[in-house]
VOVOBA-138950 format. One record per atom (N, C-alpha, C, O): atom name; x, y, z; residue number from 1; residue in one letter. Coordinates in pm, 1 decimal. Layout:
BEGIN
> CA|X|Y|Z|NUM|A
...
***
This chain:
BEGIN
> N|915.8|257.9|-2198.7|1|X
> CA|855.7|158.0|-2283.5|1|X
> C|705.7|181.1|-2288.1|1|X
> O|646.4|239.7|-2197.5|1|X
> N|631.8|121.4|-2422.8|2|X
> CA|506.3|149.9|-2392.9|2|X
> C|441.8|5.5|-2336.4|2|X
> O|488.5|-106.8|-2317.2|2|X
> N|316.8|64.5|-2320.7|3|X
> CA|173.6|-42.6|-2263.5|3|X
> C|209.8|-201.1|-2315.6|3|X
> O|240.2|-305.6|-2258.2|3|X
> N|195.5|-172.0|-2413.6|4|X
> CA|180.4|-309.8|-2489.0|4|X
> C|313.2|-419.1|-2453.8|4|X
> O|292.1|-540.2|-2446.3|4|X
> N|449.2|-360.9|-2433.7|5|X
> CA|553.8|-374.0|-2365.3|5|X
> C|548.8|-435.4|-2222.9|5|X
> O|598.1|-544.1|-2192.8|5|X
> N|494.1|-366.1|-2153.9|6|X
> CA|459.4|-405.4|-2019.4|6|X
> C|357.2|-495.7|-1949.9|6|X
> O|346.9|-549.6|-1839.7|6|X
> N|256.2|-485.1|-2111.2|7|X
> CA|223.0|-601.7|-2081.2|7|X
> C|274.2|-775.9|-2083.2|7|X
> O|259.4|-872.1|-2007.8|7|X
> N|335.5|-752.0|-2204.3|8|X
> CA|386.1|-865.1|-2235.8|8|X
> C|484.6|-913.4|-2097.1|8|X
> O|467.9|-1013.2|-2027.0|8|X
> N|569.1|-829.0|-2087.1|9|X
> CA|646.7|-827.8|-1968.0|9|X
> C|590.9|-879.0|-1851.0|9|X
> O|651.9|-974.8|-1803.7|9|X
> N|473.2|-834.4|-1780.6|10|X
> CA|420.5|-842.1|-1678.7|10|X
> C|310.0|-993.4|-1682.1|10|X
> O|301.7|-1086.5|-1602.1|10|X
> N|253.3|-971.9|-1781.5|11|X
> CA|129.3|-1046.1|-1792.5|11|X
> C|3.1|-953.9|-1671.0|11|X
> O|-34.1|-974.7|-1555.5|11|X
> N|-24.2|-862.0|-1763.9|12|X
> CA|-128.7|-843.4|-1725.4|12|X
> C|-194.3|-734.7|-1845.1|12|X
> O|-157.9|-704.0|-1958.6|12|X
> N|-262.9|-710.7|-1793.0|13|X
> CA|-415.4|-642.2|-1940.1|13|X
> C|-376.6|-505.8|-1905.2|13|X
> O|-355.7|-457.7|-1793.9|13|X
> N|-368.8|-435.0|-2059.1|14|X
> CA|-362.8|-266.3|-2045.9|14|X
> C|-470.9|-182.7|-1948.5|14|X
> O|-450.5|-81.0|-1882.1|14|X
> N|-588.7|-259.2|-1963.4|15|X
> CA|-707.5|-263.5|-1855.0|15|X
> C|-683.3|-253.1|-1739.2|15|X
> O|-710.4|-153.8|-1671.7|15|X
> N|-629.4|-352.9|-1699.9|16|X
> CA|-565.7|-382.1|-1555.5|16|X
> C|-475.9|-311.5|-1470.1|16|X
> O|-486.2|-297.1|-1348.3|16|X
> N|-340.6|-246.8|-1585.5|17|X
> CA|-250.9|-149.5|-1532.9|17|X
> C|-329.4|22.1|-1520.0|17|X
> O|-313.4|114.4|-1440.1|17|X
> N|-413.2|4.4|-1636.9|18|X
> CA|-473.2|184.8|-1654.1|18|X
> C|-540.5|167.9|-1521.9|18|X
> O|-541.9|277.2|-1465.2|18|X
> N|-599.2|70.6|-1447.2|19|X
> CA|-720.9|60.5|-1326.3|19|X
> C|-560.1|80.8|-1195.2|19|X
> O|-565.3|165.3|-1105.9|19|X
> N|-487.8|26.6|-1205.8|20|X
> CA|-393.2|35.2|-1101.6|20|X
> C|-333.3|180.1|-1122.3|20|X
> O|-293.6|219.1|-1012.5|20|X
> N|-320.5|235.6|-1179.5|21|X
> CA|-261.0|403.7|-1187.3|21|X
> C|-433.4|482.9|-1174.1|21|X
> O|-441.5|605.6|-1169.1|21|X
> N|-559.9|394.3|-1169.7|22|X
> CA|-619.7|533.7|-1144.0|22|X
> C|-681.3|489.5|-980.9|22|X
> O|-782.8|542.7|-935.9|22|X
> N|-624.4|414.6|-925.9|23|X
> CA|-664.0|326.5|-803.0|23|X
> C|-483.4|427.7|-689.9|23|X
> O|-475.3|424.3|-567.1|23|X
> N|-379.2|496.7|-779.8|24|X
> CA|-295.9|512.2|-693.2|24|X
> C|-186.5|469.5|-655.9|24|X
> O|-103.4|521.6|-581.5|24|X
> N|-185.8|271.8|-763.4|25|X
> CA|-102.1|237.4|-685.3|25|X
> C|32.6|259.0|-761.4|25|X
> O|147.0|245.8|-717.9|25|X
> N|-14.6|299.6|-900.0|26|X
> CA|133.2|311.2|-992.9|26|X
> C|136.4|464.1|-1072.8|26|X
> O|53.0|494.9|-1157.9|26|X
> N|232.8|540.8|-1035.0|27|X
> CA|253.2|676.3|-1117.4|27|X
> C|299.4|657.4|-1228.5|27|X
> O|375.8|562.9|-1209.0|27|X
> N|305.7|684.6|-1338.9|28|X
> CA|342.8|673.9|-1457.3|28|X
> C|348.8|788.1|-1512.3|28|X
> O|263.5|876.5|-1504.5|28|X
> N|491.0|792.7|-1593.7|29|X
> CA|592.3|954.3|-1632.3|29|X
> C|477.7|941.9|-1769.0|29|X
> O|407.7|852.8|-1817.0|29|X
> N|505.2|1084.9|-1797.1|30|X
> CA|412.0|1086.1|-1939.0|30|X
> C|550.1|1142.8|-2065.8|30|X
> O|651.2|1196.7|-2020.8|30|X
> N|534.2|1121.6|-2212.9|31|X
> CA|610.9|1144.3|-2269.9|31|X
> C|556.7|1242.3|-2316.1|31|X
> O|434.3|1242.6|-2302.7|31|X
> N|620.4|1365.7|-2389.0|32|X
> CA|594.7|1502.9|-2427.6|32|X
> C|478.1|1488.6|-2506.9|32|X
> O|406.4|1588.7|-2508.3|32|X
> N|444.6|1404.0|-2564.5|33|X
> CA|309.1|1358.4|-2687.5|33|X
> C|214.3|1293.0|-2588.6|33|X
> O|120.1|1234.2|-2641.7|33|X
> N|218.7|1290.9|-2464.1|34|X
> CA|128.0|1227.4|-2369.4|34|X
> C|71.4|1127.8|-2383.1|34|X
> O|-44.2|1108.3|-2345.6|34|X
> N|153.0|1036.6|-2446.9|35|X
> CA|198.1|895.3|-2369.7|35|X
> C|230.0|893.5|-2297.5|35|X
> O|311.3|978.1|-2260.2|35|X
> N|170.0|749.3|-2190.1|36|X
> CA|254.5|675.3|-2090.6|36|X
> C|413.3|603.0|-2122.4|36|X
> O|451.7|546.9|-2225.1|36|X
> N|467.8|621.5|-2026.4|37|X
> CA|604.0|582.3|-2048.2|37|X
> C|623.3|499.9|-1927.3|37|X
> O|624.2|537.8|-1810.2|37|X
> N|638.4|383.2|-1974.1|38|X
> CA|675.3|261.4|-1811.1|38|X
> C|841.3|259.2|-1853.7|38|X
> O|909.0|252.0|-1956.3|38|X
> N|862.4|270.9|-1696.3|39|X
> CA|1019.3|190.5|-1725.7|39|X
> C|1021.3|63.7|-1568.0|39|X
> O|935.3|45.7|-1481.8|39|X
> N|1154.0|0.7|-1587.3|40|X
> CA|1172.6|-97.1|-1505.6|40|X
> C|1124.4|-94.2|-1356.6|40|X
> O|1087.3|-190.1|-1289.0|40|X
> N|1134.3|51.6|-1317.1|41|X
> CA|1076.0|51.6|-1166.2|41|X
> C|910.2|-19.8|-1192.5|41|X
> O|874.6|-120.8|-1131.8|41|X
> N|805.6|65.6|-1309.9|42|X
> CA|695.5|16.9|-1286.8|42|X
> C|707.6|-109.7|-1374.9|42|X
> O|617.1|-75.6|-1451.1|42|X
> N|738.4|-201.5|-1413.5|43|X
> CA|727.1|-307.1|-1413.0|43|X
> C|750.0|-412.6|-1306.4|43|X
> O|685.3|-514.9|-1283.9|43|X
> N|848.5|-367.5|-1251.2|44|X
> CA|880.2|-393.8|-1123.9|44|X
> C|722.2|-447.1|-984.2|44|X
> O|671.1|-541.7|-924.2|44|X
> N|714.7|-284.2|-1009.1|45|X
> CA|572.4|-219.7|-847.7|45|X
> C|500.5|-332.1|-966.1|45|X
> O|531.2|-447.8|-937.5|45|X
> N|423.6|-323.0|-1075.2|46|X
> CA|316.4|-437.1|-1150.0|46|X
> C|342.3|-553.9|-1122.3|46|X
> O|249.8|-619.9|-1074.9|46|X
> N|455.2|-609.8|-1138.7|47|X
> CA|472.6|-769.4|-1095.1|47|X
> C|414.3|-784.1|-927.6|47|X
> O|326.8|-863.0|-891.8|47|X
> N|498.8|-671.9|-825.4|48|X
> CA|448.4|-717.2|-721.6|48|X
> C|260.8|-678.8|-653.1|48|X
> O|209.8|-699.4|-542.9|48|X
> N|206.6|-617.7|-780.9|49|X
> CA|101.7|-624.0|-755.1|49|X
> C|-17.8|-712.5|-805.6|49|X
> O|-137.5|-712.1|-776.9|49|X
> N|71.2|-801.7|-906.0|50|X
> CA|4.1|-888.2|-974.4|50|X
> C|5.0|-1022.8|-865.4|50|X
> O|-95.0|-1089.9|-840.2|50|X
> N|138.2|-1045.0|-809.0|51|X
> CA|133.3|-1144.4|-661.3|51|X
> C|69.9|-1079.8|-595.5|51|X
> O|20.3|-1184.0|-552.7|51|X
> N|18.4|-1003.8|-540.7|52|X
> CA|-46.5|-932.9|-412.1|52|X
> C|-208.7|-984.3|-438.8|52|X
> O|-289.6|-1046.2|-369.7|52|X
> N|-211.5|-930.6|-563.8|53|X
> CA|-372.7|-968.4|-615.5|53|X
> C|-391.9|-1121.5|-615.2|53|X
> O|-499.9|-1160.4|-570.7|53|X
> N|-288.8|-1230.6|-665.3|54|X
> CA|-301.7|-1336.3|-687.4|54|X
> C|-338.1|-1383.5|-519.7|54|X
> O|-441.3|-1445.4|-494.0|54|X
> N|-259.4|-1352.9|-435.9|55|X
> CA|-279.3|-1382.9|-317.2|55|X
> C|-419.1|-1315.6|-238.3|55|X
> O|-450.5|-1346.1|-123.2|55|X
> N|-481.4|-1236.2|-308.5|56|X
> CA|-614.2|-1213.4|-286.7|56|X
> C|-609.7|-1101.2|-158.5|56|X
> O|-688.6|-1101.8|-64.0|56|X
> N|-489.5|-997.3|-180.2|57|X
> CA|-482.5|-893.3|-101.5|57|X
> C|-550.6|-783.6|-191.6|57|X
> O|-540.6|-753.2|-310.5|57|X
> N|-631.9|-732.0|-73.7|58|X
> CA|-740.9|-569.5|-147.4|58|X
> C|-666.9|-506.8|-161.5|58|X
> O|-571.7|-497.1|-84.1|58|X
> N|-680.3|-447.0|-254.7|59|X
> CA|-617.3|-281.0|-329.7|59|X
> C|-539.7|-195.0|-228.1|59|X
> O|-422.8|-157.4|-235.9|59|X
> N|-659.5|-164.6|-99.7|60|X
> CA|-589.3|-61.8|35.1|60|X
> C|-494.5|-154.3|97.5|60|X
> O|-420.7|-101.2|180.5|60|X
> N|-480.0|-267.3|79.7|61|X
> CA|-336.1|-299.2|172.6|61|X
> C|-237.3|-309.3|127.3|61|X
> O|-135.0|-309.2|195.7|61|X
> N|-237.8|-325.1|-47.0|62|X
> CA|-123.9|-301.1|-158.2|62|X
> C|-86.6|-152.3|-179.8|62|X
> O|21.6|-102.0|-210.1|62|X
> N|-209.6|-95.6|-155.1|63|X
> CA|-171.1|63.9|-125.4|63|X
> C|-42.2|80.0|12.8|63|X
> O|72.4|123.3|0.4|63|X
> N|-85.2|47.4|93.3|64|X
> CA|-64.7|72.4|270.4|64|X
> C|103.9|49.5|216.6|64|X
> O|199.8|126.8|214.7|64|X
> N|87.2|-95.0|175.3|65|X
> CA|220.2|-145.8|187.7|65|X
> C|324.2|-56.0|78.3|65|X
> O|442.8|-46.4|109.9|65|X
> N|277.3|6.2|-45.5|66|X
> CA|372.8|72.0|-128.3|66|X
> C|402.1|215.6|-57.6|66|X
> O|506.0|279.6|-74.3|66|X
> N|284.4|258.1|30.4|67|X
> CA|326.1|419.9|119.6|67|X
> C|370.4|412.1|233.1|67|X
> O|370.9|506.0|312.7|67|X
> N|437.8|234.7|267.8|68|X
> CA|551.5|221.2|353.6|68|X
> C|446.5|223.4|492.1|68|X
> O|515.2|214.9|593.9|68|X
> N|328.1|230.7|516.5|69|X
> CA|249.2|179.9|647.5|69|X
> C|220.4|48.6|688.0|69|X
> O|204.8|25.6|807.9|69|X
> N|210.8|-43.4|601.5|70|X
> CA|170.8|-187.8|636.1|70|X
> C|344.6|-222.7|564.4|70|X
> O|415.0|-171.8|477.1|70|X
> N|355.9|-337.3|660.2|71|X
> CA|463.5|-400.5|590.7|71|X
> C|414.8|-539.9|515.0|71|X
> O|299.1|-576.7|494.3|71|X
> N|586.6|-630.9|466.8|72|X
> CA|523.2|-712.6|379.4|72|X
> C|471.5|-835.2|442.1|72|X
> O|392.1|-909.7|384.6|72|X
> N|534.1|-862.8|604.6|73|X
> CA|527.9|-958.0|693.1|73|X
> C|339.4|-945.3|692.9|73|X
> O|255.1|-1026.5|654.6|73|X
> N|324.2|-796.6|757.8|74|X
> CA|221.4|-811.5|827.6|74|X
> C|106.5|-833.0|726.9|74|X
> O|1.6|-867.2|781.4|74|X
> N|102.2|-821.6|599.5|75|X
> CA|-13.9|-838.4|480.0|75|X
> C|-3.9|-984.9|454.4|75|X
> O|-105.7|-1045.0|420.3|75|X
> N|111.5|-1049.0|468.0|76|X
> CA|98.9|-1209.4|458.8|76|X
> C|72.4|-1266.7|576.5|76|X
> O|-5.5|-1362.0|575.6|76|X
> N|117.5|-1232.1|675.1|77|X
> CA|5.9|-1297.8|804.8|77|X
> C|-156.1|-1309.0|801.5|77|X
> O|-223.9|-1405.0|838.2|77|X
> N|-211.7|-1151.6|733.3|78|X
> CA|-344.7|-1181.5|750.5|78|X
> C|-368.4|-1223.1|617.9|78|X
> O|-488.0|-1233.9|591.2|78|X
> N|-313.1|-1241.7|554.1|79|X
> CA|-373.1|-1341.6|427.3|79|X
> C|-366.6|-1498.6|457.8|79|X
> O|-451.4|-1578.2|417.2|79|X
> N|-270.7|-1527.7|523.6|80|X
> CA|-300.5|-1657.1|585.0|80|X
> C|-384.8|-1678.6|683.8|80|X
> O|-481.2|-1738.4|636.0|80|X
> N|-397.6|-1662.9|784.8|81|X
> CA|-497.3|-1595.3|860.9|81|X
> C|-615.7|-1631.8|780.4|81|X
> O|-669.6|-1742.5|778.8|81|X
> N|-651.9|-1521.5|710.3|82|X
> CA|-765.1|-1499.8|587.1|82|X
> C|-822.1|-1640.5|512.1|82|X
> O|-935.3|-1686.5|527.5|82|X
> N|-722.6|-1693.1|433.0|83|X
> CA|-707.1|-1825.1|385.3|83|X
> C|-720.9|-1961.0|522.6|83|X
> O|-752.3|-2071.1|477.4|83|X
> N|-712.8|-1958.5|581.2|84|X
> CA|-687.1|-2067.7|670.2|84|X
> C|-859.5|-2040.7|758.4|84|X
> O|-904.3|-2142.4|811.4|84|X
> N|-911.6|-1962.7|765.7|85|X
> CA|-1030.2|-1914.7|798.4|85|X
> C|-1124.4|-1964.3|685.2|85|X
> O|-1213.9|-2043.8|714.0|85|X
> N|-1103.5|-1908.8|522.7|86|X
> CA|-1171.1|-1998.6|405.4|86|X
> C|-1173.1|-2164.6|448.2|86|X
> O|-1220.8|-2247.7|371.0|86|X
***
């Protein structure tokens, strides 16, 4: 599917996803005319990075947690933690 697709889907800005694929956290297949091509997996990884962000987790621990080093327990502990400290 394209951009405009995924956005609607996701709710978030073509802005927003192009900054998350050049940040690492989302690969995206290219189509022979080099377009981006999203399918359900990355809509998927976008939703859960759109909660991650909402919850006010940095980029490197949404990283950590998609290359399987941080888990999901331990990024919501220190966000509460984090929050309860605010």
């Amino acid at each position: 599917m394209k951009i405009k697709q995924v956005e609607e889907l996701v709710g978030i800005t073509r802005k927003n996803i192009r900054f998350y694929e050049e940040q690492g956290l989302l690969n995206v297949g290219r189509s022979e005319n080099g377009y981006r091509e999203y399918g359900m997996e990355d809509v998927e990884r976008l939703k859960k990075i759109r909660l991650f962000r909402r919850l006010s987790v940095p980029l490197e621990e949404i990283r950590q947690y998609f290359e399987g080093t941080r888990t999901l327990e331990d990024i919501l502990e220190k966000q509460v933690i984090h929050l309860e400290q605010e």
